[in-house]
KOLMARKOL-523288 format. One record per residue: residue number from 0; residue in one letter; x, y, z of N, C-alpha, C in turn. Coordinates in steps of 0.05 Angstrom, whole numbers, plus 5000, padded with zeros to 4 digits. Each point is the difference from the previous one (the first is absolute). Layout:
KOLMARKOL-523288
+-----+---------+------+------+------+-------+-------+-------+------+------+------+
! num ! residuo ! n.xx ! n.yy ! n.zz ! ca.xx ! ca.yy ! ca.zz ! c.xx ! c.yy ! c.zz !
+-----+---------+------+------+------+-------+-------+-------+------+------+------+
! NUM !       A !    X !    Y !    Z !     X !     Y !     Z !    X !    Y !    Z !
...
+-----+---------+------+------+------+-------+-------+-------+------+------+------+
***
This chain:
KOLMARKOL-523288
+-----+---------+------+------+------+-------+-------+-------+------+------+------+
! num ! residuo ! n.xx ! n.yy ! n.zz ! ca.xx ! ca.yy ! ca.zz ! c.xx ! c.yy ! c.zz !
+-----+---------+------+------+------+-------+-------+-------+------+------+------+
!   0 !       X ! 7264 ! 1250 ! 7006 !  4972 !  4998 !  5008 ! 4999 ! 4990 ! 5029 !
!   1 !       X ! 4979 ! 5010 ! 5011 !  5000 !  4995 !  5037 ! 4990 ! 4972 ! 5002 !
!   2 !       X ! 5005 ! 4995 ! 5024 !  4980 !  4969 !  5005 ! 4981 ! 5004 ! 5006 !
!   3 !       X ! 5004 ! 5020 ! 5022 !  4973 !  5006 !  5017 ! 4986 ! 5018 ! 4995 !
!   4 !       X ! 4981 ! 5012 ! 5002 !  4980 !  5020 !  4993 ! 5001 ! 5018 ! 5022 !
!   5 !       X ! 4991 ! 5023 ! 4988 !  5010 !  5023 !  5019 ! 4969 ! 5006 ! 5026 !
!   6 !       X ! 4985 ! 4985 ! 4991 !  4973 !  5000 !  5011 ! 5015 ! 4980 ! 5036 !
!   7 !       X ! 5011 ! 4975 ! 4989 !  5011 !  4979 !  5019 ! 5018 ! 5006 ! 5009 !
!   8 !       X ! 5026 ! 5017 ! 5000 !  5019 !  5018 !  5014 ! 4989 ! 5021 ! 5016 !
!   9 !       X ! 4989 ! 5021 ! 4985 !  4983 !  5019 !  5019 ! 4986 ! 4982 ! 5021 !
!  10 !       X ! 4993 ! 4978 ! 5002 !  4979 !  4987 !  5026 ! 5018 ! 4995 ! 5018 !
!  11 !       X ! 5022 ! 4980 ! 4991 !  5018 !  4996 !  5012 ! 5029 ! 5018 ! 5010 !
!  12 !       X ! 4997 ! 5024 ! 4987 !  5012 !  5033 !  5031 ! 4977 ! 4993 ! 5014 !
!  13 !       X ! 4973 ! 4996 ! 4996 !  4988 !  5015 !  5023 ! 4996 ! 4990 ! 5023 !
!  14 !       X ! 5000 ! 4964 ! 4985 !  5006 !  4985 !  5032 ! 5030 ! 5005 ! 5014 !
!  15 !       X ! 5019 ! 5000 ! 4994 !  5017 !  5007 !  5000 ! 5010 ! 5012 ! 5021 !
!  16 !       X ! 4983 ! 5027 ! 4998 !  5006 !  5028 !  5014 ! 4972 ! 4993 ! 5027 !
!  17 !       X ! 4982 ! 4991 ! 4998 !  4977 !  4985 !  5021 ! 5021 ! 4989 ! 5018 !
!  18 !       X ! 5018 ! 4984 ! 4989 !  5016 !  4977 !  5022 ! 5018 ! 5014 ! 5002 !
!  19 !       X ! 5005 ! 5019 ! 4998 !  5033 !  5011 !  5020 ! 4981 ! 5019 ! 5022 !
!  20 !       X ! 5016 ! 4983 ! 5022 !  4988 !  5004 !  5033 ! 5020 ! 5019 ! 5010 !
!  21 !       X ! 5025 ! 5002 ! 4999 !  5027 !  5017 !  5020 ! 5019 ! 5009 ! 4982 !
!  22 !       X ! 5016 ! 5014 ! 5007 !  5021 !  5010 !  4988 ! 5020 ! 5001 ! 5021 !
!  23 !       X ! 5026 ! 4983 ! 5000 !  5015 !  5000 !  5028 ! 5023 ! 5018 ! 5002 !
!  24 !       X ! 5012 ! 5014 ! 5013 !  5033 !  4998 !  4993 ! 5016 ! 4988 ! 5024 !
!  25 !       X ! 5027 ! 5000 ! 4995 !  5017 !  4984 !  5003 ! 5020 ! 5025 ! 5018 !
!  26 !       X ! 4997 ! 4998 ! 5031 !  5025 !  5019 !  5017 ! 5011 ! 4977 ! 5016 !
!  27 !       X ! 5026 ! 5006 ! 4998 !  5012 !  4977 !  5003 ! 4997 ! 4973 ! 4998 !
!  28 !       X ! 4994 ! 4979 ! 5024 !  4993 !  4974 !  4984 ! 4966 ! 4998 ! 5003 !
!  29 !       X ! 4987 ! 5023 ! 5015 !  4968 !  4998 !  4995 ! 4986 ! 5008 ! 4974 !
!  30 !       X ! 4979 ! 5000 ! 4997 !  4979 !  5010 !  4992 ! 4978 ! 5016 ! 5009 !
!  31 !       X ! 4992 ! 5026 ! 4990 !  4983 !  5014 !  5009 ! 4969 ! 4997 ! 4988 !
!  32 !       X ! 4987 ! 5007 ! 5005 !  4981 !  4999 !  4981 ! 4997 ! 5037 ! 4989 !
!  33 !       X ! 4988 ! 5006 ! 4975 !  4988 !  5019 !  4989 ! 4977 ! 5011 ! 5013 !
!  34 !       X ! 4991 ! 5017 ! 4973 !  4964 !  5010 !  5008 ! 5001 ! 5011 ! 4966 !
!  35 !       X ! 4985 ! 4979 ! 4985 !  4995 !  5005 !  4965 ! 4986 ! 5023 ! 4998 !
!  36 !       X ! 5004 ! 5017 ! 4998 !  4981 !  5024 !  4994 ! 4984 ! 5002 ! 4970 !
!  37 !       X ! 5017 ! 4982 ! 4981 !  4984 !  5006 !  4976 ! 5005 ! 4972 ! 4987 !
!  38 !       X ! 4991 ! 4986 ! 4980 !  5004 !  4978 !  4991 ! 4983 ! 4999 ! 4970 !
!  39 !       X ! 5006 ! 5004 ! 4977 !  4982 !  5010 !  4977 ! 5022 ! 4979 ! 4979 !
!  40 !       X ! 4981 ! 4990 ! 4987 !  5005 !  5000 !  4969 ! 4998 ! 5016 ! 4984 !
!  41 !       X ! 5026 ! 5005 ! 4986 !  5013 !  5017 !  4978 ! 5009 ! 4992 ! 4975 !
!  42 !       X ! 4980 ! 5000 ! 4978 !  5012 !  4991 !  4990 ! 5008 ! 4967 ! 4991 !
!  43 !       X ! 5019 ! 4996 ! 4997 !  5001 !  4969 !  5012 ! 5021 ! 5000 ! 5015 !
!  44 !       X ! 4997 ! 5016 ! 5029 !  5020 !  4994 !  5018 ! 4976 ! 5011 ! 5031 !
!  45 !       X ! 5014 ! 4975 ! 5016 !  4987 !  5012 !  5026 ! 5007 ! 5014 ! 5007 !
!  46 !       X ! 4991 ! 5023 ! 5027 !  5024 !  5016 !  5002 ! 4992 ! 5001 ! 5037 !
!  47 !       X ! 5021 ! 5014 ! 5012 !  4987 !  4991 !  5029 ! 5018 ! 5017 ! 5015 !
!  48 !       X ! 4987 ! 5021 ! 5015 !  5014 !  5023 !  5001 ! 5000 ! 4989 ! 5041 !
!  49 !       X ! 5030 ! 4994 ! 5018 !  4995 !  4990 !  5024 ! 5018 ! 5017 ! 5019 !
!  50 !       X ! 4988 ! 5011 ! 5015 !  5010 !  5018 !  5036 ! 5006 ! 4982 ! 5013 !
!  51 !       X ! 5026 ! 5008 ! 5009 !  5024 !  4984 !  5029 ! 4993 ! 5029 ! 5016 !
!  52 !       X ! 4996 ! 5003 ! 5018 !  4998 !  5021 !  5022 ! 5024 ! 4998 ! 5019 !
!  53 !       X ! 5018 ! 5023 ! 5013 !  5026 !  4990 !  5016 ! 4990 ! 4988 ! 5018 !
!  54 !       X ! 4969 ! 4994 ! 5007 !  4993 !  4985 !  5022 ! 5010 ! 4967 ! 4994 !
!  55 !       X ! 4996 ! 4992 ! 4984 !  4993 !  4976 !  4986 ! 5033 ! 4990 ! 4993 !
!  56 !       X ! 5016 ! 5030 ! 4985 !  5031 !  4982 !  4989 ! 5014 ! 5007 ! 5025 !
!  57 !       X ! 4991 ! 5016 ! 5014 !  5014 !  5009 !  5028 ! 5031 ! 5010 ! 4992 !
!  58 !       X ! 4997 ! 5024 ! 4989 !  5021 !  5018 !  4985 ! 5011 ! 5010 ! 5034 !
!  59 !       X ! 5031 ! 5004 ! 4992 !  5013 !  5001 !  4964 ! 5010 ! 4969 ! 4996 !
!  60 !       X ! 4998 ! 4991 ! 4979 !  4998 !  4975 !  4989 ! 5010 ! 5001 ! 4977 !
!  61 !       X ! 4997 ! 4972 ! 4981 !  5004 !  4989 !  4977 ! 4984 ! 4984 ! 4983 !
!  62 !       X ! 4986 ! 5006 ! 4986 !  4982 !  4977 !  4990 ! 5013 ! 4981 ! 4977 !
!  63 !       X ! 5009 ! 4979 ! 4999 !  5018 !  4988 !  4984 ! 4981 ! 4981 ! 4985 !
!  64 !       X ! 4974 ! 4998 ! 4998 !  4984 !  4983 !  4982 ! 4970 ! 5007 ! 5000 !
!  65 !       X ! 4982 ! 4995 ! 4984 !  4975 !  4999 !  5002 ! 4983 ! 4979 ! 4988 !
!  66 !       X ! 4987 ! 4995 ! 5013 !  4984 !  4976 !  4991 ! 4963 ! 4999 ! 5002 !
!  67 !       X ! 4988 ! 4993 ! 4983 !  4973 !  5003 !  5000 ! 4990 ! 4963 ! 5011 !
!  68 !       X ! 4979 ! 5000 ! 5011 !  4989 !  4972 !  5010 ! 4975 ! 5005 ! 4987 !
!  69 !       X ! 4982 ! 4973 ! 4986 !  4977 !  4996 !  4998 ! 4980 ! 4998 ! 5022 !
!  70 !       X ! 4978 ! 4999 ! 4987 !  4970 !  4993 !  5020 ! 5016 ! 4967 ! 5024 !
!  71 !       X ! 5014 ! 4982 ! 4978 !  5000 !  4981 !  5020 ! 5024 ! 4986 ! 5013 !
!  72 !       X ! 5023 ! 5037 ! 5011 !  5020 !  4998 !  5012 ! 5029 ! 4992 ! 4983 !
!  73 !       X ! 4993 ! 4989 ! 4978 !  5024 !  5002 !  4983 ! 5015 ! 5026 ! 4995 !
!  74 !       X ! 5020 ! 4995 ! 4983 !  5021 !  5027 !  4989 ! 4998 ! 4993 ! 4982 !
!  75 !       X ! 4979 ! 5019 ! 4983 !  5000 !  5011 !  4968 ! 5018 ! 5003 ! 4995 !
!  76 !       X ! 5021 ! 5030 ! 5004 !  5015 !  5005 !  4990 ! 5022 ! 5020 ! 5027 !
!  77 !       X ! 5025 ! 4994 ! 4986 !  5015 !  5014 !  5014 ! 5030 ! 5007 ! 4989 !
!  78 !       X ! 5016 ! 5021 ! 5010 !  5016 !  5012 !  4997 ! 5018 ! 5014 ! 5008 !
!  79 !       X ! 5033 ! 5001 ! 5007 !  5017 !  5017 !  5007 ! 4996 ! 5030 ! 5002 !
!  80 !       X ! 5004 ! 5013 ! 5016 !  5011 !  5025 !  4999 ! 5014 ! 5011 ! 5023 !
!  81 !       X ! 5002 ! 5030 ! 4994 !  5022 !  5010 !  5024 ! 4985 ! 5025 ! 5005 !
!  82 !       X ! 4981 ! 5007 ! 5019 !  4987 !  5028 !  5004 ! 5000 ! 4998 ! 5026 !
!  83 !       X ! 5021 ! 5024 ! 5003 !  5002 !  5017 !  5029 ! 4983 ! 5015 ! 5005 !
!  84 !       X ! 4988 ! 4997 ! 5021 !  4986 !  5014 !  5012 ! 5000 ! 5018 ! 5029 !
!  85 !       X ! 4999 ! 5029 ! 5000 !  5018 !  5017 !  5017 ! 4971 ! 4993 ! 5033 !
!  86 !       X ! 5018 ! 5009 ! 5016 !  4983 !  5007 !  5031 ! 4976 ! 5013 ! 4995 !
!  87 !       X ! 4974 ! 4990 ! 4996 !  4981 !  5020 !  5007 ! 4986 ! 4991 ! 4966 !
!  88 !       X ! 5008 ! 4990 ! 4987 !  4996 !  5001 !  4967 ! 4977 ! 4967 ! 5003 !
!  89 !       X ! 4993 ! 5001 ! 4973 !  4994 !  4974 !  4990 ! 5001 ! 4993 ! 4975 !
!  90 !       X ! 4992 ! 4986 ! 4988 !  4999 !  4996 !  4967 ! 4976 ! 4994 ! 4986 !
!  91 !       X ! 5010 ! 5000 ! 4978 !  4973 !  5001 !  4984 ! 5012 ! 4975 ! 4970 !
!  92 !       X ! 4985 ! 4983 ! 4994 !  5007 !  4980 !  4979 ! 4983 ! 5004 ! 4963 !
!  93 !       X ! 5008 ! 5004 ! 4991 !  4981 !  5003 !  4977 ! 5010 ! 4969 ! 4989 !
!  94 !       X ! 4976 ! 4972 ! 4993 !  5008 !  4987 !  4992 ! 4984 ! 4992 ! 4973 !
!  95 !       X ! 5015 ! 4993 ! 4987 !  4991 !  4996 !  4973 ! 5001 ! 4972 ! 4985 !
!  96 !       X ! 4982 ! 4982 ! 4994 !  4998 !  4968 !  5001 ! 4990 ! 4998 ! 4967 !
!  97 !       X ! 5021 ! 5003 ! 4982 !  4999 !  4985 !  4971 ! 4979 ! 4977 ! 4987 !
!  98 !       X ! 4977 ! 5005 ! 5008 !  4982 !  4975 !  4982 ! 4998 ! 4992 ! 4977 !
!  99 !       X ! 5012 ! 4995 ! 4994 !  4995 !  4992 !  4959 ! 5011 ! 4975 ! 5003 !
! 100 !       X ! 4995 ! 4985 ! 4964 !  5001 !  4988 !  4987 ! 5032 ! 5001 ! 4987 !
! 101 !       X ! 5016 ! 4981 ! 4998 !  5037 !  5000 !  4993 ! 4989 ! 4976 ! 4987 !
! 102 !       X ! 5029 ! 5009 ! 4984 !  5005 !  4978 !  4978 ! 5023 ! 4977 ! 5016 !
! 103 !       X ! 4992 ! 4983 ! 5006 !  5016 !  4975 !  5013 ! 5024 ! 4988 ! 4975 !
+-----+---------+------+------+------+-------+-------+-------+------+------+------+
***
């Protein structure tokens, strides 16, 4: 049986997804910023679809992490990766943020 009620989870994606301000990545030891093109609750997962332009990772490059910031400059969340990115290219992030209720 849940703790929480699915009425009080669903509220809480939606602030959630309100407070994510950026989506960063990581070329070399900087940070770029994004451009969120889509940001929807699914479900019970956020989802947050974010454009690097070669202007922005300044290809050809490496993006070795990504990280999202809140409304008030913190790091929600973040993560490793390894995406090359060719001369002239940019990327595209599909991210997907797990909201539920776990058994502790």
């Amino acid at each position: 049986m849940a703790f929480y009620t699915s009425n009080f989870l669903a509220k809480r994606r939606t602030w959630w997804m309100k407070n994510i301000h950026k989506v960063q990545a990581k070329v070399g030891s900087n940070y770029v910023d994004g451009t969120i093109q889509r940001k929807v609750i699914e479900g019970n997962n956020i989802v947050i679809h974010a454009v690097f332009s070669s202007a922005n990772v300044g290809a050809p490059a490496t993006i070795t992490g990504i990280r999202i910031i809140d409304v008030d400059g913190e790091v929600a969340a973040e993560q490793s990766d390894n995406v090359s990115v060719a001369s002239g290219q940019g990327a595209i992030f599909k991210i997907t943020l797990h909201i539920i209720e776990g058994a502790v």
